[in-house]
C-alpha positions as CSV (number, residue, x, y, z in Angstrom):
1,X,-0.5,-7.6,-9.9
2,X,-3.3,-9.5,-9.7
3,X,-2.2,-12.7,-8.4
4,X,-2.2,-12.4,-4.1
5,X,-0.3,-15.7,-4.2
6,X,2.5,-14.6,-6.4
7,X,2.5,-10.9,-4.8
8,X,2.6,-12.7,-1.1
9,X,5.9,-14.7,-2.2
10,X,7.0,-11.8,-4.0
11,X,7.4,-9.5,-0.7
12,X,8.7,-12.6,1.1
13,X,11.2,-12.9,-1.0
14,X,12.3,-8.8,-0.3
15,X,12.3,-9.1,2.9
16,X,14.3,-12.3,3.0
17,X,16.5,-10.5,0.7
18,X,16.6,-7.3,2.9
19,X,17.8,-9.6,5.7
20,X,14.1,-9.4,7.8
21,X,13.0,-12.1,9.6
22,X,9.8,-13.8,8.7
23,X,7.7,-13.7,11.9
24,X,4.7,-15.3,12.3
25,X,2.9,-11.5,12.4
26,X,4.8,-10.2,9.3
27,X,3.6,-13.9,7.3
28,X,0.4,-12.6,8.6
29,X,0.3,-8.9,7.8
30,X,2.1,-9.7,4.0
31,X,-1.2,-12.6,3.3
32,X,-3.5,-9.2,4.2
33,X,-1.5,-6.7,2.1
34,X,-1.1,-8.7,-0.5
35,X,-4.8,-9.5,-0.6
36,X,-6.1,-6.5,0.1
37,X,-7.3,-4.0,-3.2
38,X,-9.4,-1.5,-0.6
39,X,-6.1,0.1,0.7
40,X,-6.1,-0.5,4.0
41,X,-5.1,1.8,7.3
42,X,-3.1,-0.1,10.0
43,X,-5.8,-0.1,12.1
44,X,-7.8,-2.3,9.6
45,X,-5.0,-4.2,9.1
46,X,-4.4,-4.8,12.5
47,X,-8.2,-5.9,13.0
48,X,-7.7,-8.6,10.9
49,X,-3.9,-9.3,12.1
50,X,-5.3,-9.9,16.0
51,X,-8.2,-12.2,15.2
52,X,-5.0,-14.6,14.4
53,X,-3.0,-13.8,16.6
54,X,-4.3,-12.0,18.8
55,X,-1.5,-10.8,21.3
56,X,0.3,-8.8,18.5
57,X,0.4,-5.3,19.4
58,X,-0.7,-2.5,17.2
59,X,3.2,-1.2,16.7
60,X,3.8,-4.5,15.2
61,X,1.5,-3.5,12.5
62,X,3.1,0.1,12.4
63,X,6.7,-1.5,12.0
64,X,6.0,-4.0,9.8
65,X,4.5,-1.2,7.7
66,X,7.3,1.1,8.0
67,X,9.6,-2.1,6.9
68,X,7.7,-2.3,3.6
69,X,7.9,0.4,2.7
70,X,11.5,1.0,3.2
71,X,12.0,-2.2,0.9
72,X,9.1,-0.4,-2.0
73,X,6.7,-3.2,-1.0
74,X,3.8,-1.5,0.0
75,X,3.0,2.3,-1.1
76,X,1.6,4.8,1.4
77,X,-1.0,7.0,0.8
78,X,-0.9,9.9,2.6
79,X,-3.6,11.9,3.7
80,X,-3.6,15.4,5.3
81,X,-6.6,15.0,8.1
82,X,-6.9,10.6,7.9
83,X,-4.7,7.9,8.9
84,X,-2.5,7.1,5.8
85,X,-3.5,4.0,3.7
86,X,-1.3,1.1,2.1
87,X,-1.1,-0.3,-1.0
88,X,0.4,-4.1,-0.8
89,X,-0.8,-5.0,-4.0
90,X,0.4,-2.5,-6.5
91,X,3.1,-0.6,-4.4
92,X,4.7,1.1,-7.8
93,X,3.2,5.2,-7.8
94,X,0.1,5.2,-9.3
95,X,-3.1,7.6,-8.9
96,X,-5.8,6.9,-7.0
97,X,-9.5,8.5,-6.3
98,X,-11.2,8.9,-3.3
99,X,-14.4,9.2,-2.1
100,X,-14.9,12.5,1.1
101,X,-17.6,10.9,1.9
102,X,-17.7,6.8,2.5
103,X,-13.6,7.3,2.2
104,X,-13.6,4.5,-0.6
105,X,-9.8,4.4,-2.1
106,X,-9.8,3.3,-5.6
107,X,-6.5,2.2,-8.4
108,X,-6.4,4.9,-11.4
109,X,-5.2,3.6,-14.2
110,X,-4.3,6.7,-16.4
111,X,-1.8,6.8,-19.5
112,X,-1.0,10.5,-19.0
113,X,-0.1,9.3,-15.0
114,X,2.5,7.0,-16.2
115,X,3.8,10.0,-19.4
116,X,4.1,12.1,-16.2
117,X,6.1,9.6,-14.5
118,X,8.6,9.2,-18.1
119,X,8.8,13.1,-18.7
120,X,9.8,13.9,-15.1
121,X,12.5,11.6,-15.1
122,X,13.9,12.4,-18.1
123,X,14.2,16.5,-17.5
124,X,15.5,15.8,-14.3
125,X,17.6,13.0,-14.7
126,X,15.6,11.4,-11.1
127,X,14.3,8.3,-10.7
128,X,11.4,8.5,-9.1
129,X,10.4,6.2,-6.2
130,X,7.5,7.5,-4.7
131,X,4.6,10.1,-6.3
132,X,1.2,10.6,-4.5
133,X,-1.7,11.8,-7.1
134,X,-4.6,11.5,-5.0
135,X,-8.0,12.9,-6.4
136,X,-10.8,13.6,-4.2
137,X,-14.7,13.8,-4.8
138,X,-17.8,11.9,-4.4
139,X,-18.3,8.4,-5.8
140,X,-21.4,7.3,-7.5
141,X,-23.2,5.4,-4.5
142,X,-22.5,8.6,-2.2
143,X,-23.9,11.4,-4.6
């Protein structure tokens, strides 16, 4: 989605929905996820979150995070030696690629990601809610 100001009301309206309330830290942690295309961690996001308000804790950030993605509004990206990262903007399973060095996290957009997705389903009969395809390597501005 490419539209921050649809996306924000979009998760607004799931979490109303899930019965959450809307607290001035969520507002503020949905208008940075929503916004946000360089998947942050949550202690990037809660950077940002305390320069407005600044006597939100760091679990606040943690929980909210946790919330989302129990509603399939954000999509974790798990790492096995880094904090994990979130997706807010596109939190449907998609590949990503990722930089070992600067630790740039970048959207994949690849056909055969998405067949995967279709074939897997249909042999199994799941439906799948969450898949991580993360691809490491070195980005052009590192080599």
């Amino acid at each position: 989605m490419n539209n921050p100001t649809r996306r924000y009301e979009q998760m607004i309206y799931k979490l109303k929905q899930a019965g959450y309330k809307l607290t001035p830290q969520r507002m503020t942690i949905l208008q940075i996820m929503s916004r946000r295309t360089d998947h942050p961690n949550p202690d990037a996001i809660y950077s940002i979150l305390k320069k407005h308000l600044p006597t939100t804790s760091p679990a606040t950030v943690y929980k909210t995070l946790a919330v989302l993605k129990n509603i399939n509004e954000v999509l974790e990206i798990q790492y096995s030696n880094e904090s994990n990262r979130y997706d807010g903007v596109n939190p449907l399973p998609h590949p990503h690629i990722y930089c070992t060095k600067c630790k740039q996290l970048t959207d994949l957009s690849l056909v055969v990601f998405d067949d995967l997705l279709e074939n897997v389903q249909k042999q199994t009969g799941y439906k799948i809610h969450s898949m991580n395809l993360l691809i490491g390597g070195i980005c052009p501005d590192c080599q």
